[in-house]
C-alpha positions as CSV (number, residue, x, y, z in Angstrom):
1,X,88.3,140.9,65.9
2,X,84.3,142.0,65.6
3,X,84.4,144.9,67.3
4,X,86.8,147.6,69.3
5,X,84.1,149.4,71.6
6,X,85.3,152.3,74.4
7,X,82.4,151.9,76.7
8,X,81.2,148.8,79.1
9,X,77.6,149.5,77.4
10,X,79.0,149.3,73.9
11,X,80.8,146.2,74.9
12,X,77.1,144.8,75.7
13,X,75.6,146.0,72.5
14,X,78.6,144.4,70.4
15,X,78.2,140.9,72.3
16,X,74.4,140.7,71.6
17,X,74.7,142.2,68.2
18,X,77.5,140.1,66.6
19,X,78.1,137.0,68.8
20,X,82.0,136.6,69.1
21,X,83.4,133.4,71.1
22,X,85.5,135.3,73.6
23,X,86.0,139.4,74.7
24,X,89.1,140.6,75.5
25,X,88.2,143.1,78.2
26,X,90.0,146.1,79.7
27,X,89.5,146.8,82.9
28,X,88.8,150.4,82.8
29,X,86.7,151.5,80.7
30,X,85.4,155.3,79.4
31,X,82.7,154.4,81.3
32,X,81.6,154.3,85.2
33,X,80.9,150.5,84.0
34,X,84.1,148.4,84.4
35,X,85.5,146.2,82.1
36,X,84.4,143.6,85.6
37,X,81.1,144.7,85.6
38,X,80.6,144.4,81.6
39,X,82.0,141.1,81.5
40,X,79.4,140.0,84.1
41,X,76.6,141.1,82.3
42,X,77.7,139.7,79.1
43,X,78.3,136.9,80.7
44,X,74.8,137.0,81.9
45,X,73.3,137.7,78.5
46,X,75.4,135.4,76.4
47,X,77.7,133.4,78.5
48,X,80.7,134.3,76.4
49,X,84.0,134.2,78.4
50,X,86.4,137.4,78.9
51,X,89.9,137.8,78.7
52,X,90.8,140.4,81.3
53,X,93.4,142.9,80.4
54,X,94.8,145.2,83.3
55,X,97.8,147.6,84.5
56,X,97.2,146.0,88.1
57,X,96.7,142.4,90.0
58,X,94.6,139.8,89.3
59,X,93.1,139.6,92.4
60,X,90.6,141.9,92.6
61,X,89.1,141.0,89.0
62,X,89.1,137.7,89.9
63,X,86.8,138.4,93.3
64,X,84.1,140.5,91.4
65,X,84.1,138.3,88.1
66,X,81.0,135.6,88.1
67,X,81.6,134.5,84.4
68,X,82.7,131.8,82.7
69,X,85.8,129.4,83.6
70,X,89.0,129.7,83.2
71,X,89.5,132.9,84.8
72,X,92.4,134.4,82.8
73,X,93.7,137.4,83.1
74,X,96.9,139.4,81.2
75,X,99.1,142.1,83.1
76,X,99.8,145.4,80.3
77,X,102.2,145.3,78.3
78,X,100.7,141.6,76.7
79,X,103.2,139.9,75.2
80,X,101.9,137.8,72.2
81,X,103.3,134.6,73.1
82,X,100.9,135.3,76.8
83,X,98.2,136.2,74.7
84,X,98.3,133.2,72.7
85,X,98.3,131.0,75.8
86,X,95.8,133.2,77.7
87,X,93.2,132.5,74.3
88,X,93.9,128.7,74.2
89,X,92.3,128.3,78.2
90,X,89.6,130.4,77.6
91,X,88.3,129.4,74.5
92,X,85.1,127.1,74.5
93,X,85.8,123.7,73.5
């Protein structure tokens, strides 16, 4: 872990300022940017991948993300043993 930011802007910032291999990325954010939109842009900017975490269905994340592949996204509360898997398909290489 690099960074625990609140905001989708401070997510940005973070990305471009210490250059981590994968976000783990709420989907509400204290921010009218979503955790969605934030991963797009650093996606964008960097093309690092995000983990998705979320109280609600995959569905709708999965129609407005345009990042990297393997879409993978985690249902609150994560269990460790579904995080573990979640960060072996997402991670590059």
């Amino acid at each position: 872990v690099v960074d625990t930011v609140d905001t989708g802007e401070q997510a940005i910032a973070a990305v471009d300022a210490k250059h981590p291999d994968l976000v783990l990325m709420d989907t509400r954010l204290r921010s009218e940017m979503s955790g969605v939109e934030a991963a797009n842009e650093i996606w964008a900017r960097r093309e690092v991948r995000s983990i998705f975490i979320s109280a609600h269905d995959a569905a709708d994340i999965e129609a407005r993300y345009r990042g990297g592949q393997p879409f993978v996204s985690l249902v609150k509360p994560v269990l460790d043993e579904d995080l573990a898997v979640a960060l072996s398909h997402a991670l590059p290489g």
